[in-house]
Structure formats: structure tokens, C-alpha cells
C-alpha positions in Angstrom: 0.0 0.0 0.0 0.8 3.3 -0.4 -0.4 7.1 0.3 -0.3 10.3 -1.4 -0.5 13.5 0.8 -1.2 16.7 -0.6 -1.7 20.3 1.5 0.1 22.8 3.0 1.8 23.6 5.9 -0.7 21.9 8.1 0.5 18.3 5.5 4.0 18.9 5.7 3.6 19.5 10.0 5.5 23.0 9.7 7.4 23.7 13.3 7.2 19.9 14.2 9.7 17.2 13.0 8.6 15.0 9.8 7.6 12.2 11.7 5.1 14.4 13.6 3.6 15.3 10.8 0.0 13.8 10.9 0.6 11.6 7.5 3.5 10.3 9.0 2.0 9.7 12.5 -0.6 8.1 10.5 1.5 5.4 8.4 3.0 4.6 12.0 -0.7 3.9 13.6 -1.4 1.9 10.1 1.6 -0.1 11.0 0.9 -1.1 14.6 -2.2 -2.3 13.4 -0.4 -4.6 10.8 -1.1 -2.8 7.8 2.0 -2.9 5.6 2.3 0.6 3.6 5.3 2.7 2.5 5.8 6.0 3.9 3.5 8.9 2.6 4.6 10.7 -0.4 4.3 14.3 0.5 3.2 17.2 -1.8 2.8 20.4 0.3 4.2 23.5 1.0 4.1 26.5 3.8 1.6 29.1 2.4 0.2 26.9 -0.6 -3.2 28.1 -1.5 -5.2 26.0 -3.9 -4.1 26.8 -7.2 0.0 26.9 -5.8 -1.0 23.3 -4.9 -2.8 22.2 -8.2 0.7 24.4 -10.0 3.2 22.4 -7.2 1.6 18.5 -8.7 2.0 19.2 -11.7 5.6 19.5 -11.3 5.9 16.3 -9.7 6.7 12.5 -11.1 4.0 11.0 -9.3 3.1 7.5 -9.5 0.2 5.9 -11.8 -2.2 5.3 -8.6 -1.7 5.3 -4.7 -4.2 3.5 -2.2 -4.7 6.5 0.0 -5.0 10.1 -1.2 -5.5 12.8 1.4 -6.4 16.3 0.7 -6.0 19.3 3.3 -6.1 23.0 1.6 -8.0 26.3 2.3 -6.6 27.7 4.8 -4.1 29.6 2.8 -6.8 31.2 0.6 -9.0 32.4 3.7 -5.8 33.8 5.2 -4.9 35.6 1.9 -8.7 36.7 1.5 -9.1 35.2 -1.6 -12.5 34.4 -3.1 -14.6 31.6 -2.3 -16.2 30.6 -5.6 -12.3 30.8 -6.9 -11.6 28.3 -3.7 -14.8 26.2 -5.3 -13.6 25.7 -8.4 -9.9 25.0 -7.5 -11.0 22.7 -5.0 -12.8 20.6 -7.3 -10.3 20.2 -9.7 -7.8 18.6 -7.1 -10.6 16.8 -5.3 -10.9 15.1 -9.4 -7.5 15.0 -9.2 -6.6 13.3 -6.1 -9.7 10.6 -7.2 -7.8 9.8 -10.3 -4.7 9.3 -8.3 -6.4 6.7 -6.1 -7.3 5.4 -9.3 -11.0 6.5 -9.2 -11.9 4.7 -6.2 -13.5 8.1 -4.5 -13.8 6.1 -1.1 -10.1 6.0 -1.0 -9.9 9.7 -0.7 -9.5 11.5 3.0 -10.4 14.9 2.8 -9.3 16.5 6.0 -11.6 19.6 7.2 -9.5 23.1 7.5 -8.1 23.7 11.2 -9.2 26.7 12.5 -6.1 29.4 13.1 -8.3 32.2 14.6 -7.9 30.0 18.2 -4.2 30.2 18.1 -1.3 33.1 19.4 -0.9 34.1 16.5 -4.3 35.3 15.9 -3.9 37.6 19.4 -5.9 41.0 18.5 -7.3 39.9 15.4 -11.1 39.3 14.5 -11.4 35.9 15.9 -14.9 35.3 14.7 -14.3 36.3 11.3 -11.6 34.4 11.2 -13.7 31.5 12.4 -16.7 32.4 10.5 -14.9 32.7 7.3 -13.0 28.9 8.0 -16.3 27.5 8.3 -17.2 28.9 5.2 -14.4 27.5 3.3 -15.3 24.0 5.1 -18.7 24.1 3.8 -17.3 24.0 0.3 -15.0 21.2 0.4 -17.6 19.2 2.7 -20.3 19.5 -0.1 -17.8 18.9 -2.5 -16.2 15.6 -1.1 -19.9 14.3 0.0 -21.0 14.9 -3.6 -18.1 13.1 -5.1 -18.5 10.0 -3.2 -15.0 10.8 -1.0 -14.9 10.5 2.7 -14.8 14.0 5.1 -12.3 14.0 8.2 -13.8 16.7 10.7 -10.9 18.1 12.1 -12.1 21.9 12.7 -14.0 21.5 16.1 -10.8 19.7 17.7 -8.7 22.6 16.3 -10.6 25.3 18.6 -9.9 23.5 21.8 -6.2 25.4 20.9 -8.0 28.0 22.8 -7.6 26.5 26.0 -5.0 24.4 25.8 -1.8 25.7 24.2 -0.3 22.1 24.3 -1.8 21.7 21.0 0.1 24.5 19.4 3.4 24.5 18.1 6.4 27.0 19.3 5.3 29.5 16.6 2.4 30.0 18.1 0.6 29.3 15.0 0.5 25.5 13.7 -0.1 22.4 15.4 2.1 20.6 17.7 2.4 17.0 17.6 -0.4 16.7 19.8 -3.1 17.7 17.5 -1.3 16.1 15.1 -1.7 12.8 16.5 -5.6 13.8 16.9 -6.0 14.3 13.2 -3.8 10.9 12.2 -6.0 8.8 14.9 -9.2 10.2 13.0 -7.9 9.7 9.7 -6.1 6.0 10.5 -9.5 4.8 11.7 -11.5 5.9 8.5 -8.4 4.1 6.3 -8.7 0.8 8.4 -13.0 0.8 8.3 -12.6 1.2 4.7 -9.9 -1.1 4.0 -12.4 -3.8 6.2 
């Protein structure tokens, strides 16, 4: 088996080390469980909105088909203020995308919901609402999307806001995750792979 991640930031576990990344903690909970997969092929990159992502796999060698594609992008384009309908669009051309790279099995595809910065340091004296307000937003794009194509929707947003209390789950920037949440995403996203792989 084998697993394609694509993202940003939040894919590629910025501020943590690789292996605390949540594609990589989740290759590791696949393991223990006895499921034999390579580690995840990783197409992400600090900042990436949706069409720097669709630009960045294109540039890639990328194999024929993987057995798990996950898909974790938005956040970027709130954060930028860029338009939602643009967001739409762009996300449904990956979501295609990353179906075809799971070789058209949509229920092989792990859309993960986006985290919601406004909760973190780094959002100190900004519009936290907004911020939160506008995340949802972008979430209820991607969620009708991935419903409609037949993919499967990892909530991860609601878990994100507990940030707000609990700094543990932030990283020493202040801004991304730290492994802790990480791990809270991979355990979510392991146990969807292994109910679908049953």
C-alpha cells in the first residue's frame, strides 16, 4: 500500500519534525495495526493556497495510482482573503484529481476539514470570529464537494478550537499544530483508512 499526501503547511507539519507530521503519524498507527504501507509521499508546502497546490503536482513525477490520497487545503486562501467561488472551483479540480490518483476509487480519498487558526497566538488581537466564521465557510465548500463526489470528510475543525484552552496543542510559533493535535488528526484519519480497508 501506499499514500499520497497533498496540502500545505498543516500536511508537511511545519514547526514539528517530519515524523510528527499527521501523514507520517498516521503510516505509523497503520503499521501497529499490521497494515504494511510505505511511507507517505508528501506534496505540500508552507503558504500553498489552492491553485499553488494544483501548479506544485504538476511538477511532480507522481506515480500511476496510490491506495490512499488525502487532501488538506483552504486555509491559505482564507488567510490571503481570496474568493470563495475561486476556492470552489480549484477545489474541485484537485478533489478530481486526487480521485484519479487513487485510481477512481473516491472512497479512497480522505479529505481532511480546515483547522481553524483564529484559536491560536498568532491570531492575538485579530477578528477571531471572522476568522472562524470565514474557516467554516471554506469548510462548507470542500464538505459539499467531497460528500458529492463520493470521498470521505475527516472533521478536524472542532478539535482545532480546543487550541483555545489548551496551548499544548500549538506549536512554538504560536501558529501551527504541535504534535499533539497532530496525532488527533492521524488517529481520526487512520480509523476511517482501516473501516474502509475492512
Amino acid at each position: 500500500m501506499n499514500y499520497l499526501a497533498l496540502g500545505d503547511s498543516y500536511t508537511i507539519g511545519e514547526s514539528v519534525p517530519l515524523f510528527s507530521s499527521f501523514p507520517y503519524q498516521t503510516i505509523q498507527r497503520l503499521r501497529t495495526s499490521g497494515i504494511s504501507i510505505e511511507a507517505p509521499e508528501i506534496i505540500a508546502k508552507t503558504g500553498w493556497t489552492t491553485d499553488e497546490l494544483m501548479n506544485g503536482i504538476s511538477q511532480q513525477q507522481l506515480l500511476s495510482k496510490y491506495t490512499i490520497v488525502s487532501l488538506l487545503i483552504g486555509v491559505n486562501n482564507q488567510y490571503r482573503q481570496r474568493d470563495p467561488e475561486e476556492y470552489h472551483k480549484q477545489f474541485q479540480a484537485l478533489l478530481e484529481l486526487a480521485i484519479q490518483k487513487a485510481d477512481g476509487q473516491s472512497k479512497n480519498v480522505y479529505v481532511l476539514s480546515i483547522p481553524d487558526w483564529g484559536c491560536t497566538p498568532f491570531a492575538e488581537g485579530r477578528d477571531r470570529a471572522k476568522i472562524s466564521a470565514e474557516i467554516d465557510f471554506f469548510n462548507s465548500i470542500n464538505y459539499s464537494e467531497t460528500i458529492k463526489a463520493g470521498a470521505q470528510y475527516i472533521e478536524i475543525t472542532k478539535g482545532s478550537r480546543d487550541c483555545i484552552n489548551d496551548r499544548t496543542l500549538v506549536a512554538s510559533d504560536g501558529l501551527h499544530p504541535s504534535d499533539k493535535e497532530y496525532a488527533k488528526w492521524a488517529a481520526l484519519l487512520s480509523s476511517a483508512i482501516q473501516n474502509q480497508l475492512r
